[in-house]
C-alpha positions in Angstrom: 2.8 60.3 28.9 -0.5 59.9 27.4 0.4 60.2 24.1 4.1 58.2 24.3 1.9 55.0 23.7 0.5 56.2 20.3 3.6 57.7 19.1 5.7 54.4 19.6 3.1 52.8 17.8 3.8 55.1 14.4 7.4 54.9 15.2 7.4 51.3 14.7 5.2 51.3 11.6 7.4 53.6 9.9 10.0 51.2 10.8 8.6 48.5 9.0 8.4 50.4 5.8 12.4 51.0 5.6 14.5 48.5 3.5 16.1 47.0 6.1 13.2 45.7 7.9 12.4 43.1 4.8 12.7 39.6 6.1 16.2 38.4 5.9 14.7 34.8 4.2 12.7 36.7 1.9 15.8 38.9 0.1 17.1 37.0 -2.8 20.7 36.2 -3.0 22.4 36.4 -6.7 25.6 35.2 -5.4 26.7 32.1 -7.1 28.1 30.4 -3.7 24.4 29.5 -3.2 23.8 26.3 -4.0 21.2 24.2 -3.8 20.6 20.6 -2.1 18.7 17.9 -2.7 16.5 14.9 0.1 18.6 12.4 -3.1 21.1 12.3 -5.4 18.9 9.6 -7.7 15.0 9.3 -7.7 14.9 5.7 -8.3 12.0 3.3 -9.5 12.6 -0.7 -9.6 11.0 -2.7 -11.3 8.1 -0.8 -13.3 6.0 -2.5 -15.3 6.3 -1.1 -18.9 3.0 1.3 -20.4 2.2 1.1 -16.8 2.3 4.3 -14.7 4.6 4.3 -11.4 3.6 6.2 -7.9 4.9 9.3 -7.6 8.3 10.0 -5.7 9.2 12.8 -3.8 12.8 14.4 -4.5 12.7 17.5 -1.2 14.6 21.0 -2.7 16.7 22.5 0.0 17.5 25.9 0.2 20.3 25.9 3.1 21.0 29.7 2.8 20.2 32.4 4.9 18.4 34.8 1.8 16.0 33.1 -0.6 17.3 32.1 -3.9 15.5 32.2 -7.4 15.8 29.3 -9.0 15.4 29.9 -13.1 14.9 26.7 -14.3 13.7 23.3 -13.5 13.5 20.8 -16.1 13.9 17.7 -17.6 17.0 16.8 -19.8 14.6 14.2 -21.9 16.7 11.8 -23.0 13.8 9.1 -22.9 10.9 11.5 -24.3 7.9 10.4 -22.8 9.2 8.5 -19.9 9.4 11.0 -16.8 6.6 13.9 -15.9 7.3 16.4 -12.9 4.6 17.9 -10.5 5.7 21.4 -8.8 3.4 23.7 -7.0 0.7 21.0 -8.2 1.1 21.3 -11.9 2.4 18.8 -14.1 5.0 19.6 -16.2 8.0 18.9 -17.8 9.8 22.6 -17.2 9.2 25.3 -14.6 11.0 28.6 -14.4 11.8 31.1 -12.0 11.0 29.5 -8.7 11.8 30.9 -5.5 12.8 29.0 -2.5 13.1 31.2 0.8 16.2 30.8 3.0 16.2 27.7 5.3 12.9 26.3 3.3 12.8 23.7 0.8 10.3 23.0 -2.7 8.8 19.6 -3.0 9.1 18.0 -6.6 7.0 15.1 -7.4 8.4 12.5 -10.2 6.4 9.9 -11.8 7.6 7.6 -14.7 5.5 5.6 -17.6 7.9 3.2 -19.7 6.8 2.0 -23.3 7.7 -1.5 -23.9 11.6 -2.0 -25.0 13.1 -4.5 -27.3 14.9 -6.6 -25.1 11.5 -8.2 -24.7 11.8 -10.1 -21.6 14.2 -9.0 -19.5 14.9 -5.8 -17.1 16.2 -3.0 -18.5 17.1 0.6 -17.4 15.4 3.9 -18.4 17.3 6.7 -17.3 17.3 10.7 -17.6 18.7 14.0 -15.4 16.4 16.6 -13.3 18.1 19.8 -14.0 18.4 23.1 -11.8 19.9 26.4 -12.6 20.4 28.3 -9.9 22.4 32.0 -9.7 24.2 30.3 -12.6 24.9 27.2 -11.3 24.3 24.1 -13.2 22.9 21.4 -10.3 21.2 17.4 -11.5 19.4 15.2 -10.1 19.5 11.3 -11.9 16.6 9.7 -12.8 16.3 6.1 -12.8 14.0 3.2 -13.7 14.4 -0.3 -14.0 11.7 -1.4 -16.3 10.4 -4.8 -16.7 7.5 -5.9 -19.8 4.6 -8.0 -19.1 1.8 -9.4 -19.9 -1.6 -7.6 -19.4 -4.8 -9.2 -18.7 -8.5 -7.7 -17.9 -10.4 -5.9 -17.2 -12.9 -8.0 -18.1 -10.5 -10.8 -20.0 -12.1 -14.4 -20.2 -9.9 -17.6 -21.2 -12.0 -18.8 -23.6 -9.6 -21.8 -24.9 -6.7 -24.0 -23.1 -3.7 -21.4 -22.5 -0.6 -21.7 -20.4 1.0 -18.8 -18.7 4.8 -18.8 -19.4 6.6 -17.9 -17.5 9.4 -15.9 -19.5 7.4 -12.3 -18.4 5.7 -10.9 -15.6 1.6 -11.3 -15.8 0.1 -8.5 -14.2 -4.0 -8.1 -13.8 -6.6 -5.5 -14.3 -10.0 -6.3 -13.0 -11.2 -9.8 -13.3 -9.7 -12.6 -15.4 -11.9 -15.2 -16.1 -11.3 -18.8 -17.0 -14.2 -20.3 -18.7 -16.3 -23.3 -18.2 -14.3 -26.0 -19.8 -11.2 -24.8 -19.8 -8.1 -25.2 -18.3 -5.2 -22.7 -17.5 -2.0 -23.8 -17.2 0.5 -21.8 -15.1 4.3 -22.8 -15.6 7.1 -22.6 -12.9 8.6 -19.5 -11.7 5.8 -17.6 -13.4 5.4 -13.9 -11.4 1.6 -12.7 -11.2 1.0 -9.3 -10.3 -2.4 -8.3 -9.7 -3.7 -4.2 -9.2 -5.9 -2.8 -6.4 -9.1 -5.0 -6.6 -8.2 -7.5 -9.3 -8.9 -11.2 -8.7 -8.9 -14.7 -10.9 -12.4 -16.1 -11.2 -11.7 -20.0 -11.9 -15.0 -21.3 -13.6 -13.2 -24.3 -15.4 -10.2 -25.8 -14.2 -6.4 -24.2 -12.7 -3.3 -26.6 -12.5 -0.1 -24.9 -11.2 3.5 -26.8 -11.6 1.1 -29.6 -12.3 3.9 -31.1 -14.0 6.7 -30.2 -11.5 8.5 -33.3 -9.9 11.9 -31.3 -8.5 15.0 -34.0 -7.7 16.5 -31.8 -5.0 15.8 -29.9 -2.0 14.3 -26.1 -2.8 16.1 -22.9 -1.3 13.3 -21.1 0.9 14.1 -18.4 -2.0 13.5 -20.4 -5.2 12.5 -18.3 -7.6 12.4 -20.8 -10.8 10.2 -23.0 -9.2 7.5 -21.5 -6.9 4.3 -19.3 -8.8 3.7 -16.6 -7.2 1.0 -14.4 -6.8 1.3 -10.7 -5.3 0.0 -7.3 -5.5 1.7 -5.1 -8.3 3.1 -2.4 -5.8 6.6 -3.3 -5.6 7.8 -0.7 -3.2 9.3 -2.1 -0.2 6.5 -0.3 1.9 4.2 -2.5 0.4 5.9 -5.9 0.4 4.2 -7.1 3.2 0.5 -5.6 3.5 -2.4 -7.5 3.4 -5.5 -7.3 1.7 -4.1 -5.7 -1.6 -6.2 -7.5 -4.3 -9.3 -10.1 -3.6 -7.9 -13.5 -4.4 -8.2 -16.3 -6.4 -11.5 -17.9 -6.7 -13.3 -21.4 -7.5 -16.9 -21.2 -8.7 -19.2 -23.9 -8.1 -21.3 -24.7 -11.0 -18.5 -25.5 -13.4 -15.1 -25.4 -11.9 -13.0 -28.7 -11.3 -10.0 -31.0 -10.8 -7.6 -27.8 -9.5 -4.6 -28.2 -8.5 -2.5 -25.6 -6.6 1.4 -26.8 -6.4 4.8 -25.4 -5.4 2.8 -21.9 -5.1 3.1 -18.5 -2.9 0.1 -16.1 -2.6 0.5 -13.1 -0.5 -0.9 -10.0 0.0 -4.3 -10.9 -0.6 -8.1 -10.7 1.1 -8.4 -14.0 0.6 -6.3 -16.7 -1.0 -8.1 -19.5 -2.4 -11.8 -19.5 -2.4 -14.3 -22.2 -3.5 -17.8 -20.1 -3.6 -20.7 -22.9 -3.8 -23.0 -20.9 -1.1 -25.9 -22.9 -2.1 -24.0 -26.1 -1.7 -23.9 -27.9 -4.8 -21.9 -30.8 -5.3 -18.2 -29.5 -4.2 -16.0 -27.9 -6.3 -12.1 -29.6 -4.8 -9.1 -27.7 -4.4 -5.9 -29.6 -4.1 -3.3 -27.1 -2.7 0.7 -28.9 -2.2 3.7 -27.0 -1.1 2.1 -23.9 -0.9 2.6 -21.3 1.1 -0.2 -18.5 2.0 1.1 -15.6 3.9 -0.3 -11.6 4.8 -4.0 -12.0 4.3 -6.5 -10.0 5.1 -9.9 -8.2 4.4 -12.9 -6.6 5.6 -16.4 -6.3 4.5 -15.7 -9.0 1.3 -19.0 -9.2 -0.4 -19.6 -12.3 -2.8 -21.8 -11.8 -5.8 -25.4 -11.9 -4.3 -25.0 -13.5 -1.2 -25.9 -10.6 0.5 -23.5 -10.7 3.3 -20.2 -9.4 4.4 -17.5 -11.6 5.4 -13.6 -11.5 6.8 -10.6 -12.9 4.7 -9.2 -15.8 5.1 -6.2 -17.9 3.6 -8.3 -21.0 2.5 -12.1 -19.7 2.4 -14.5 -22.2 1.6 -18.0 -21.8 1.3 -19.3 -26.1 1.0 -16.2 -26.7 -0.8 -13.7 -29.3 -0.6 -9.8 -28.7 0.4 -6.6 -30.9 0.2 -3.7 -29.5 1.6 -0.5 -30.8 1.9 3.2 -29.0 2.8 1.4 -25.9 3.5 2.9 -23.1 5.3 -0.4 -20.4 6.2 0.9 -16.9 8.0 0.1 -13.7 9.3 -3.8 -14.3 8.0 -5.0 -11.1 9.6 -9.2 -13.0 10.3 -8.5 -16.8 9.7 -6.1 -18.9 8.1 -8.5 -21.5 7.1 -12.2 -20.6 7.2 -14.9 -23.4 6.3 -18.9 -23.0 5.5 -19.2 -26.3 5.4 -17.2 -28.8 2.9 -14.3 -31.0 3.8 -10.9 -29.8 4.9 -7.8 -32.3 5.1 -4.5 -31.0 6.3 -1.9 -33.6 6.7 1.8 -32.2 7.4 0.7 -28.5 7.2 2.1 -25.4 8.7 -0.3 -22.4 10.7 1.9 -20.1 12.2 -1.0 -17.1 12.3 1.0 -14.4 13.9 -0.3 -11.1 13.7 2.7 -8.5 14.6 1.2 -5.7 12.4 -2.4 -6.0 14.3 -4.3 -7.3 17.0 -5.8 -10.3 15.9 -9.3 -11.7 17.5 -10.4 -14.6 15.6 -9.0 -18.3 15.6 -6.8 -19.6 13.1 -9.2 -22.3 11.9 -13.1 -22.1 12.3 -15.8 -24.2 10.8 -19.1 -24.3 10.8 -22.0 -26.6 9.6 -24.6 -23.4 9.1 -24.9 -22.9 5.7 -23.9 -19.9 3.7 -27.2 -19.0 2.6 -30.4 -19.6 3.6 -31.4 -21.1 0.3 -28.8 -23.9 0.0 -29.9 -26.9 -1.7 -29.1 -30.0 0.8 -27.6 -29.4 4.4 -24.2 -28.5 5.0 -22.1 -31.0 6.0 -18.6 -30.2 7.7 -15.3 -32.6 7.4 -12.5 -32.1 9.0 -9.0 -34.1 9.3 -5.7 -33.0 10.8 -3.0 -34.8 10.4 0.8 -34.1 11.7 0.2 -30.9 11.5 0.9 -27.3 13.5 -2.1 -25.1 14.4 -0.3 -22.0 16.8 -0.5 -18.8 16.4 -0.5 -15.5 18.7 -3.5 -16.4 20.5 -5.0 -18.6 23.0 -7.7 -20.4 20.9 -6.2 -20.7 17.2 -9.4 -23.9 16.6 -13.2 -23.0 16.8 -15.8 -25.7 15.6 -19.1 -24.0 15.8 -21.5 -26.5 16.9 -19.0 -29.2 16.7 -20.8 -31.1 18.9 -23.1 -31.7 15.9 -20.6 -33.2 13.8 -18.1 -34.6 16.2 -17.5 -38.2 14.1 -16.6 -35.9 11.1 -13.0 -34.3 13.2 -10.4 -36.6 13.2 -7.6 -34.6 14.5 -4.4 -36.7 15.3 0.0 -36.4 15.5 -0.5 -32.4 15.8 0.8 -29.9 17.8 -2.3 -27.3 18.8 -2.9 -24.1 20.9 -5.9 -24.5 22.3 -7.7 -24.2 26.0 -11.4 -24.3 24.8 -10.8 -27.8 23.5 -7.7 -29.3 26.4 -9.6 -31.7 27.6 -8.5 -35.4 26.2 -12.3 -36.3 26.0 -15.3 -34.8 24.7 -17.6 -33.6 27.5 -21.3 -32.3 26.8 -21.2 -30.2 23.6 -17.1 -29.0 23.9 -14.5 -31.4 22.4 -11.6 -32.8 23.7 -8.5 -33.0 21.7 -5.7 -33.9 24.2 -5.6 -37.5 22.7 -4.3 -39.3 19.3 -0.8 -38.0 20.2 -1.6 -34.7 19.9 0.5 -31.5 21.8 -1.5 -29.0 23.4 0.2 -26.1 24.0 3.8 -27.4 23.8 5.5 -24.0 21.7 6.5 -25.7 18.4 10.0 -23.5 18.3 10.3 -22.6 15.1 13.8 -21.5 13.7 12.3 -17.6 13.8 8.9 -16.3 14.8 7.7 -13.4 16.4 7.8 -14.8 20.0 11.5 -16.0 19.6 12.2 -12.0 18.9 14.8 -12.4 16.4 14.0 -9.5 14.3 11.3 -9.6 11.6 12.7 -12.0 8.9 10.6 -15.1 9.8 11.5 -18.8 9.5 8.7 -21.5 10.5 11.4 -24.3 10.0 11.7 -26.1 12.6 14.8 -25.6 15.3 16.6 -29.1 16.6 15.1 -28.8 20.0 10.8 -28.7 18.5 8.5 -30.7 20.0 7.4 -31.4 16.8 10.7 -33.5 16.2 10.1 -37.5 15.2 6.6 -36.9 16.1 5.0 -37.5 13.0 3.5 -40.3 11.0 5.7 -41.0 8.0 3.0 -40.9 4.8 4.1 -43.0 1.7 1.9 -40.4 -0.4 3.8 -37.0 1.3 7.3 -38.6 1.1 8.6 -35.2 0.9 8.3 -31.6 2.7 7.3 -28.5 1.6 11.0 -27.7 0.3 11.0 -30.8 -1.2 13.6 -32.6 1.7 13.1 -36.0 2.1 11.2 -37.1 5.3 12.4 -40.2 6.9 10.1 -43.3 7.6 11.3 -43.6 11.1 11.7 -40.2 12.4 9.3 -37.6 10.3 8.4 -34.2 12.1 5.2 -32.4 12.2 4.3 -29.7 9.8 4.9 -28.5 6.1 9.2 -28.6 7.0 11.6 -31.2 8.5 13.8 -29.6 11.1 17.3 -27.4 9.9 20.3 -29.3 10.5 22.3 -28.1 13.5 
């Protein structure tokens, strides 16, 4: 018995060495009923900017059959040369040959596409081509798609360096830092499309006017595309369509910049939206920002030239600058919606529906402060703030902070506005806390819009307002806003809070 151990153990090794012990997954098949299948019958890419490079897709190889197969050739048919590159076992390439694939396992294929410009100038146009596999003779293909789009490319380093407009007949994508000089004045048309890479911002050192000239006649679909500017980040997947923080922003410096106007506008997708940086609290660079809508912002650890500190996004981010917003809707600002060093905020029939679903949110919607910026600021910094038939809710308890507000009480005039708040519930000022439940404002009365997170119908958002709001006939009709942020006409005798008049039943 001793030795039955140690002879089974040989047995089984010579075993191993016979034919028929090969893994069944690891003989190769020749027969031509194995086929292969594919995760896609078209690798598709929408909307690629031409010369610039796309993300790499992944197209999944499936070998369903019980024996490996060899597959002889992989490549490219190549009817756009140049367009389409592949990446198999981690080289690039444009052709690989006699791949094997075990039984039940799969090859990944990477494809990436670059389009050169194309002569229909400015509008889309399609760039196609076939992934081809040949297989125990078979002849199997996958399509390759593209829907390209020209631009116009701006940066690294690009400074305006005369009057330009922006029109609006291609897509303007940035690269680094555009610049608009002292003195000068860029001019953005409506339904421009501005597309700005990982890190990119606008530095406005003389003077921005959006839609400047835009007087529309008719009420806007929430949709309007030949109207509204907008600004985004230039990944276009649908992944990406709604994360924050993708480029920096758009920013106001304080030395130089003036008379900016912001109209009819959407910037998303940003770590901040609009910035006025005058840390050392010159005289204020003004911001006027009309139907506008700022929506998934968000950053961490923003560091501005040498201030020397690190600071959280916000929608409106002013550092002793002045802000004039009108029909504003601000959303899903991941740190503040409006954020205020100092200067002089106005809000009059403005939107801040700050929900957060993606992340837990900690800080207020709005928060000002009279401490200055920098230590070396030039004269002290003096907070304004006015609010004026307006919404300020969000997802948490507190969406209004004034850091020692107490200080600069007479400079809050907060009136005909619907507010979450319990730090500031009281309808007179007591000690150093506030009190805001007076000047016909709602505390904590749920504005009910048409569609918002705590409603629950599903994730396409609406901060319309439903018939049954509390913010129904409660504002004050203003000659000067005669019209919302869709452009419907308000009524003089029955006007409601925010940047939108209610739907119609």
């Amino acid at each position: 018995m001793r030795f039955l151990l140690p002879l089974l153990l040989v047995f089984s090794a010579l075993l191993c060495l016979l034919p028929g012990c090969e893994p069944k997954e690891d003989l190769v098949t020749t027969d031509s009923s194995a086929k292969l299948e594919f995760s896609a019958d078209t690798v598709l890419f929408d909307t690629v900017f031409a010369q610039v490079g796309t993300v790499s897709k992944r197209l999944w190889v499936y070998n369903r059959n019980a024996r490996a197969v060899k597959v002889s050739q992989v490549r490219l048919a190549d009817t756009n040369p140049g367009t389409y590159s592949l990446i198999i076992n981690g080289d690039e390439t444009k052709a690989a040959s006699d791949l094997e694939i075990r039984g039940k396992d799969s090859l990944l294929v990477l494809v990436k596409a670059v389009l050169g410009p194309n002569a229909t100038n400015n509008k889309p146009f399609l760039v196609d081509d076939q992934l081809l596999f040949n297989t125990n003779g078979n002849e199997q293909d996958v399509r390759l798609v593209s829907y390209g789009q020209n631009a116009y490319f701006h940066g690294p380093e690009e400074h305006i360096t005369r009057n330009t407009t922006w029109p609006k007949n291609r897509p303007h994508v940035i690269y680094g830092v555009v610049v608009v000089d002292p003195g000068v004045t860029l001019r953005i048309q409506p339904g421009t499309r501005v597309y700005s890479h990982a890190g990119s911002a606008m530095l406005i050192q003389g003077t921005l006017r959006i839609n400047e000239a835009t007087r529309p006649t008719a009420e806007l679909a929430p949709t309007d595309t030949a109207t509204f500017v907008r600004f985004q980040g230039d990944r276009l997947e649908p992944f990406y369509s709604d994360t924050p923080g993708q480029w920096r922003g758009i920013q106001f410096d304080a030395t130089s910049s003036r008379n900016n106007l912001v109209r009819f506008t959407e910037i998303k997708n940003a770590s901040y939206g609009l910035l006025i940086y005058n840390p050392l609290n010159r005289p204020h660079p003004k911001v006027t920002v009309e139907n506008s809508i700022l929506r998934n912002i968000s950053g961490a650890a923003l560091s501005f030239a040498s201030l020397g500190e690190n600071f959280e996004g916000a929608g409106i981010f002013g550092f002793s600058g002045d802000f004039d917003l009108r029909n504003c809707l601000l959303t899903n600002c991941g740190e503040y919606a409006v954020r205020g060093f100092g200067g002089t905020y106005d809000l009059n029939f403005c939107t801040v529906a700050n929900y957060t679903p993606q992340f837990q949110r900690r800080t207020p919607s709005l928060h000002f402060t009279d401490a200055p910026a920098a230590t070396q600021a030039l004269q002290p910094n003096t907070v304004r703030v006015s609010i004026a038939n307006s919404i300020v809710w969000g997802s948490i308890g507190d969406e209004l902070n004034f850091e020692n507000g107490s200080a600069y009480r007479p400079n809050i005039d907060i009136r005909n506005s619907i507010l979450r708040t319990e730090k500031y519930a009281a309808a007179t000022d007591a000690g150093t806390t506030l009190g805001l439940n007076n000047n016909q404002n709602q505390l904590d009365q749920t504005p009910r819009f048409k569609n918002s997170p705590e409603r629950g119908f599903g994730t396409k958002f609406d901060y319309r307002l439903d018939t049954l709001s509390p913010a129904s006939n409660k504002a004050v009709y203003n000659p000067a806003i005669p019209r919302d942020l869709l452009n419907k006409s308000r009524s003089t005798t029955s006007t409601d809070l925010g940047a939108y008049e209610r739907v119609n039943p």
